[in-house]
C-alpha positions as CSV (number, residue, x, y, z in Angstrom):
1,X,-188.7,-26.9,23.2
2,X,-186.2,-29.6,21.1
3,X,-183.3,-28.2,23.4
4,X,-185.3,-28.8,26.4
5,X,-185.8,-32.3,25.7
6,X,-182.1,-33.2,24.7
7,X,-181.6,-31.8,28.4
8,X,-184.1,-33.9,29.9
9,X,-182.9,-36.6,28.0
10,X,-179.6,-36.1,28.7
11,X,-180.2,-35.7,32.3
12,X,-182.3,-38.9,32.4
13,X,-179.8,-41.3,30.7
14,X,-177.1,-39.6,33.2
15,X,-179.2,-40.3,35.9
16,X,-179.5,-43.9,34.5
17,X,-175.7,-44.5,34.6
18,X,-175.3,-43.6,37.5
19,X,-178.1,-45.6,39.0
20,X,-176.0,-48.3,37.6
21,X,-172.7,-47.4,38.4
22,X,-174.0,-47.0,42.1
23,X,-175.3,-51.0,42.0
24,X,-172.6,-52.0,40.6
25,X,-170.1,-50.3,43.0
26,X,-172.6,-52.0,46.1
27,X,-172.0,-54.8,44.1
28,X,-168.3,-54.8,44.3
29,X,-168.1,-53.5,47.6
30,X,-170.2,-56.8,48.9
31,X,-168.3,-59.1,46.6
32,X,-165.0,-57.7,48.8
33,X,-166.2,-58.2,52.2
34,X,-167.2,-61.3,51.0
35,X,-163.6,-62.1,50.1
36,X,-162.2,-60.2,52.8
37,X,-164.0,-62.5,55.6
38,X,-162.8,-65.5,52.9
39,X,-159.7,-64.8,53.0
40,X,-159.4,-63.9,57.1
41,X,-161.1,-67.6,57.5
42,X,-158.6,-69.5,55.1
43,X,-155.6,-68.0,56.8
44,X,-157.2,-69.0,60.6
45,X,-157.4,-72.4,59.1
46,X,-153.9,-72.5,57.8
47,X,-152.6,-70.8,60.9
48,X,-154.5,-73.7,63.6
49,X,-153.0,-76.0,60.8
50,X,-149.6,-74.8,61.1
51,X,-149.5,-75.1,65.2
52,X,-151.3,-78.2,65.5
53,X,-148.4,-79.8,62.8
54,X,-145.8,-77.9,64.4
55,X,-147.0,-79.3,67.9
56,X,-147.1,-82.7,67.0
57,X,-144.0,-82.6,65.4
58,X,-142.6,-82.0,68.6
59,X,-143.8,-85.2,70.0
């Protein structure tokens, strides 16, 4: 009976961690888009930038 709880136990806080591990990783993986579409938008910015300098240098 004892060693039936330390599985069940056992089992339980494994389940636990990785419940958490899974909302972190989601976590993460949103945080990254986020900073994926970030980044993509800052370097559009800089790019327009870039041409509309460039093409008014040229004036």
């Amino acid at each position: 009976m004892r060693a039936m709880l330390w599985v069940v136990g056992i089992v339980a806080g494994a389940l636990i961690l990785l419940g958490l591990l899974l909302e972190a990783v989601r976590w993460l993986v949103i945080i990254g888009v986020i900073a994926l579409l970030a980044v993509i938008v800052f370097a559009f910015v800089k790019g327009r930038q870039a041409v509309q300098h460039r093409h008014s240098a040229r004036r």
